[in-house]
PDB file of N, CA, C and O in Angstrom, chain B, residues numbered from 101:
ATOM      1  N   UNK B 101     -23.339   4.116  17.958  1.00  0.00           N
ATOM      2  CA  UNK B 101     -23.085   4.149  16.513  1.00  0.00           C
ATOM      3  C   UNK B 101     -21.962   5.136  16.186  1.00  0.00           C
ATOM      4  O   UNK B 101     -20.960   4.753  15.582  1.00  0.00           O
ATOM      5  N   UNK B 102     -22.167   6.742  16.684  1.00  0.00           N
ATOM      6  CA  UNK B 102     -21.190   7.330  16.176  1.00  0.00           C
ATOM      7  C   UNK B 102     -19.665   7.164  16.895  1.00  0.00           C
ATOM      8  O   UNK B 102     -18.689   7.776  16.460  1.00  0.00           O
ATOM      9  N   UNK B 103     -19.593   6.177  18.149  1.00  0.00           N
ATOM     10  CA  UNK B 103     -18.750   6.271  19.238  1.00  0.00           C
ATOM     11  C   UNK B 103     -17.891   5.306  18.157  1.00  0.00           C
ATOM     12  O   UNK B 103     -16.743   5.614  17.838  1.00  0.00           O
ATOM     13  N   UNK B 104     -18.703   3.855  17.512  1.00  0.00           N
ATOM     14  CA  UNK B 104     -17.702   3.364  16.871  1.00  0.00           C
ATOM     15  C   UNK B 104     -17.539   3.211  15.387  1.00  0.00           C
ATOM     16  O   UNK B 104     -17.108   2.212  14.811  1.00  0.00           O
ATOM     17  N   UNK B 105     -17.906   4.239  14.893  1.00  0.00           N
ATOM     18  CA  UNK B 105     -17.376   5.049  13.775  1.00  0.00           C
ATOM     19  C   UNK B 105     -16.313   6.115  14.070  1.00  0.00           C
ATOM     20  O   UNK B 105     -15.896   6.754  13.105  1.00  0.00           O
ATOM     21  N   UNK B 106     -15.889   6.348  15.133  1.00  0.00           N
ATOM     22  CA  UNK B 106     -14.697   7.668  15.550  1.00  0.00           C
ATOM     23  C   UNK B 106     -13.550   6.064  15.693  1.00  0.00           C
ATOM     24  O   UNK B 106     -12.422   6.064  15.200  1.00  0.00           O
ATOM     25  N   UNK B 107     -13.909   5.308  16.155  1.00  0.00           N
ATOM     26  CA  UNK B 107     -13.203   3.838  16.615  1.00  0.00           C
ATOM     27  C   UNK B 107     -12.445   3.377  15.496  1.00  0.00           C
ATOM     28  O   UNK B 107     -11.228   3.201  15.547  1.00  0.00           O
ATOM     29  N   UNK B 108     -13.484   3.085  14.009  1.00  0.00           N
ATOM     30  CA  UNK B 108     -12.842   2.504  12.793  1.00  0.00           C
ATOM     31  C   UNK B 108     -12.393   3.678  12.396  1.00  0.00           C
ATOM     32  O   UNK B 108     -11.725   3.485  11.380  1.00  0.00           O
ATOM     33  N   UNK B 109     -12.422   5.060  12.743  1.00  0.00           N
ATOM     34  CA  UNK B 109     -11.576   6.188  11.815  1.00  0.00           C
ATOM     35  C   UNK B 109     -10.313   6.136  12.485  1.00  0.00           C
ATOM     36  O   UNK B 109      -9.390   6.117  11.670  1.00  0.00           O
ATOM     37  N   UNK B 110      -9.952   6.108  13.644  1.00  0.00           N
ATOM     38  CA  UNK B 110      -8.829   6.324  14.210  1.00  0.00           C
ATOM     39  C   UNK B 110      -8.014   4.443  13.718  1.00  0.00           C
ATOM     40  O   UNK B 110      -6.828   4.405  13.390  1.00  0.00           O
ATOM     41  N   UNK B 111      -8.490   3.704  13.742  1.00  0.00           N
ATOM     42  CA  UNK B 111      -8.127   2.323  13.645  1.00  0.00           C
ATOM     43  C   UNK B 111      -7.655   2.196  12.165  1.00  0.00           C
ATOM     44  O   UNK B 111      -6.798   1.376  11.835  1.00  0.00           O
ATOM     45  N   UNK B 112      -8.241   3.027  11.312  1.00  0.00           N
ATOM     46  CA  UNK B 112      -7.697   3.087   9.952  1.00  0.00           C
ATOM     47  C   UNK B 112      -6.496   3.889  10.029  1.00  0.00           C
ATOM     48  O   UNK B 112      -5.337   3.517   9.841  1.00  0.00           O
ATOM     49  N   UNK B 113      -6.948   5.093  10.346  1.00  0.00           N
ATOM     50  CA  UNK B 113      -5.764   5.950  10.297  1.00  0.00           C
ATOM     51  C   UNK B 113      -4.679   5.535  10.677  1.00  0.00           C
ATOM     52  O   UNK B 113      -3.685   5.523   9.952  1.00  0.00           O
ATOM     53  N   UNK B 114      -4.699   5.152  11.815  1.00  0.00           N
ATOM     54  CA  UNK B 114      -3.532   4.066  12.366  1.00  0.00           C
ATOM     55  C   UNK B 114      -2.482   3.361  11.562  1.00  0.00           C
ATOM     56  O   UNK B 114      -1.256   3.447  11.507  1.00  0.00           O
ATOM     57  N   UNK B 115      -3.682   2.399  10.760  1.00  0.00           N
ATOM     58  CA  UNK B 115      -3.141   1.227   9.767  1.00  0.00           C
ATOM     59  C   UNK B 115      -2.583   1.801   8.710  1.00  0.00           C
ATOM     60  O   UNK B 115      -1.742   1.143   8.098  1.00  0.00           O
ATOM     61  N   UNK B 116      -2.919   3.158   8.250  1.00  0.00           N
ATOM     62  CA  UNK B 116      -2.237   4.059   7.154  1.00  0.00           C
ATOM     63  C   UNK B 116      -1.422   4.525   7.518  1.00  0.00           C
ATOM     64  O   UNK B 116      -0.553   4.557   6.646  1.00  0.00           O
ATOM     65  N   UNK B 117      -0.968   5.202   8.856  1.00  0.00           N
ATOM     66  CA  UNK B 117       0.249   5.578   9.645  1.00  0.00           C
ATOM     67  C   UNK B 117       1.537   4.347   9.437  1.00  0.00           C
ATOM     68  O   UNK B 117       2.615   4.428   8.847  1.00  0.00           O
ATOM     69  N   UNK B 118       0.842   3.109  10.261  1.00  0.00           N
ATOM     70  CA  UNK B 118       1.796   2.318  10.119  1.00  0.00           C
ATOM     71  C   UNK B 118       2.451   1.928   8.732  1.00  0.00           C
ATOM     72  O   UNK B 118       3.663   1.840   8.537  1.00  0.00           O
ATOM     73  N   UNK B 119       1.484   1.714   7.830  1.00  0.00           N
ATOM     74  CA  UNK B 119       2.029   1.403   6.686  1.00  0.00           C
ATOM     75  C   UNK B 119       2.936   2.576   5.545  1.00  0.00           C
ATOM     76  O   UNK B 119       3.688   2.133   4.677  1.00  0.00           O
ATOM     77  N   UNK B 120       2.749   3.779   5.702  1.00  0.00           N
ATOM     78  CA  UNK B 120       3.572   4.597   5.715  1.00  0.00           C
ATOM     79  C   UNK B 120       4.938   4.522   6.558  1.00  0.00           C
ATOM     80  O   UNK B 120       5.902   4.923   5.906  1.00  0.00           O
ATOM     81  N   UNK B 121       5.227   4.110   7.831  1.00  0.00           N
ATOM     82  CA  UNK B 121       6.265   4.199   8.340  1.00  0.00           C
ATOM     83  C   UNK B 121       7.309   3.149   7.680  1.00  0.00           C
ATOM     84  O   UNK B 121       8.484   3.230   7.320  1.00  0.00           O
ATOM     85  N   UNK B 122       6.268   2.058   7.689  1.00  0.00           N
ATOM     86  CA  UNK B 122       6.973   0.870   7.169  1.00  0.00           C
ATOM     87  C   UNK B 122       7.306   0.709   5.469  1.00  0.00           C
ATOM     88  O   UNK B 122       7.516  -0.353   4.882  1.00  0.00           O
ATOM     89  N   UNK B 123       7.288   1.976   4.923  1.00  0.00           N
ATOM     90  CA  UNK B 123       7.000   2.327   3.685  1.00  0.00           C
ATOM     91  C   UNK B 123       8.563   3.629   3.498  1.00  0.00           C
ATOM     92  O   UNK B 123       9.345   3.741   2.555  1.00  0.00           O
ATOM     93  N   UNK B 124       8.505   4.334   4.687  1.00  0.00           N
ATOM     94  CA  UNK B 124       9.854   4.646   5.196  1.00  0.00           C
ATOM     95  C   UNK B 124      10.965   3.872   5.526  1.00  0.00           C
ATOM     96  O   UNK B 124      12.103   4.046   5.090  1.00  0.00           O
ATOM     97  N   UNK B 125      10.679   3.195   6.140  1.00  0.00           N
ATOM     98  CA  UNK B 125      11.718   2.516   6.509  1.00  0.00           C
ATOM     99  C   UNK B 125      12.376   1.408   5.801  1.00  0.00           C
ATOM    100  O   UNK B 125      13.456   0.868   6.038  1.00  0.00           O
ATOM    101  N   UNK B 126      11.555   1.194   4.935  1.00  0.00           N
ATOM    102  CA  UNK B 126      12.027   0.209   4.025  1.00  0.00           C
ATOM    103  C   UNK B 126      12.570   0.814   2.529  1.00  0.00           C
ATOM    104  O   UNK B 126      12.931   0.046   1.637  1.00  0.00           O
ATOM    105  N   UNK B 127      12.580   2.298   2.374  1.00  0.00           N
ATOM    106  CA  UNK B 127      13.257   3.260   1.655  1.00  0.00           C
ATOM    107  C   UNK B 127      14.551   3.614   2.629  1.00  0.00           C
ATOM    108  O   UNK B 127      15.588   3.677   1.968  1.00  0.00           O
ATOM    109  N   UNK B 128      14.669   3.773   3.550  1.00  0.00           N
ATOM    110  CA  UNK B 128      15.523   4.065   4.299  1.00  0.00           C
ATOM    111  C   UNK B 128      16.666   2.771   4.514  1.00  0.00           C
ATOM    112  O   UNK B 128      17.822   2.830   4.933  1.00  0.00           O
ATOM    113  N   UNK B 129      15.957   1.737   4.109  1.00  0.00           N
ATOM    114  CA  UNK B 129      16.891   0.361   4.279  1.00  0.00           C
ATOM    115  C   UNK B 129      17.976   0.341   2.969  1.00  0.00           C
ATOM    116  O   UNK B 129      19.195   0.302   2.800  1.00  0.00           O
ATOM    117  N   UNK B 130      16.620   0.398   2.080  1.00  0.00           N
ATOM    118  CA  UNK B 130      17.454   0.783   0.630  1.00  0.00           C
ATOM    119  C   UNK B 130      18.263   1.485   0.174  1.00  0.00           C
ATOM    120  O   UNK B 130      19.011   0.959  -0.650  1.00  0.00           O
ATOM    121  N   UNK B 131      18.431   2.647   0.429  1.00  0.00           N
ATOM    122  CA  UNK B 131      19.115   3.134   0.720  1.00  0.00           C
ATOM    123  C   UNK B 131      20.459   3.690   1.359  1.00  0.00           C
ATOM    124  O   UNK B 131      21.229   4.567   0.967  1.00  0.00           O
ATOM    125  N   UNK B 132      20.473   2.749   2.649  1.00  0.00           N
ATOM    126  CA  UNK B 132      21.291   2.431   2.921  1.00  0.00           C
ATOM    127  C   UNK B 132      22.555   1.641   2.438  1.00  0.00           C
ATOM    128  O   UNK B 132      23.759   1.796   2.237  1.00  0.00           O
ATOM    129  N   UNK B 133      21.539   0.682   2.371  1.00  0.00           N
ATOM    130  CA  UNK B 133      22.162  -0.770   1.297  1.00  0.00           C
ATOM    131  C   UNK B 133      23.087  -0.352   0.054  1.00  0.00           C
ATOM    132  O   UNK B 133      24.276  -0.626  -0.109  1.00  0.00           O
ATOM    133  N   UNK B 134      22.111   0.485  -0.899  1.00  0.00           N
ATOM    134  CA  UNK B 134      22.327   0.803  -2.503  1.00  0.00           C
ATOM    135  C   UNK B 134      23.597   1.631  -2.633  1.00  0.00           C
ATOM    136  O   UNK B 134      23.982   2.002  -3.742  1.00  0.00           O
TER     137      UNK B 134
END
């Protein structure tokens, strides 16, 4: 139980990482562009 609750915390975090980067980078595109 608690092994995969550490599983979906890191698996979220992840998905919030990524979507932050891709949240960068797509300011960073704009930017470019503008």
């Amino acid at each position: 139980m608690c092994k995969k609750l550490c599983i979906l915390l890191i698996f979220s975090k992840l998905k919030v990482a990524k979507l932050l980067i891709n949240k960068y980078h797509m300011h960073n595109l704009y930017t470019i562009f503008a």
